[in-house]
C-alpha positions, -999 to 999 in steps of 0.1 A, spaced: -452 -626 863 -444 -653 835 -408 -657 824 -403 -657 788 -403 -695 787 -439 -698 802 -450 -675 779 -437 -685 749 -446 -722 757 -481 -714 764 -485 -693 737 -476 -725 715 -501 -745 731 -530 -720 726 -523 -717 691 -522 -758 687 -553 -754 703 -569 -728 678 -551 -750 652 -566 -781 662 -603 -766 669 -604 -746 635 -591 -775 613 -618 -801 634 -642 -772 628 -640 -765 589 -625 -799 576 -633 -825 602 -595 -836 609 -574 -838 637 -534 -826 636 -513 -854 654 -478 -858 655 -460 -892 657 -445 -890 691 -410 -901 680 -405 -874 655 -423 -848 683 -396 -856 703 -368 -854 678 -378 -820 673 -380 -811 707 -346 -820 708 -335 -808 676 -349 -771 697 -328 -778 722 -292 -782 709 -273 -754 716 -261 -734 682 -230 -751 671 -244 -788 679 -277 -783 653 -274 -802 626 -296 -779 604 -311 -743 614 -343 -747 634 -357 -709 637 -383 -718 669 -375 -718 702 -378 -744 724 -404 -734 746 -424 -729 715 -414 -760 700 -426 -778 733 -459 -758 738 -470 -767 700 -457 -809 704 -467 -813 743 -496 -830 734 -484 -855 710 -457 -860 737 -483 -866 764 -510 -884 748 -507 -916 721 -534 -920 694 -543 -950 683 -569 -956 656 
């Protein structure tokens, strides 16, 4: 059984994936995220409550299933 981390972070990463095919598909671009602000967000996710500078609604696992491949791979081009 998945915990609720899992499933939340895979859930974000199948629906970058669906994101990134469909917008390949119908307009022949590709989503990318600069990895420095990826991983400001990632951060900005996980700050507890009273530590977040401004109200971010996602939850990390989310947050790091939809970034984790701007965090893994670098584009160049």
């Amino acid at each position: 059984m998945f915990t609720t981390f899992t499933a939340l972070a895979l859930a974000g990463g199948g629906l970058r994936l669906v994101l990134q095919w469909q917008l390949r598909r119908r307009w022949e671009i590709s989503l990318s995220i600069p990895s420095v602000l990826a991983g400001a967000l990632v951060v900005l996710a996980g700050l507890p409550e009273f530590l977040k500078p401004l109200p971010f609604p996602v939850p990390l696992s989310l947050t790091l299933g939809l970034l984790l491949p701007d965090l893994i791979m670098t584009r160049r081009g």
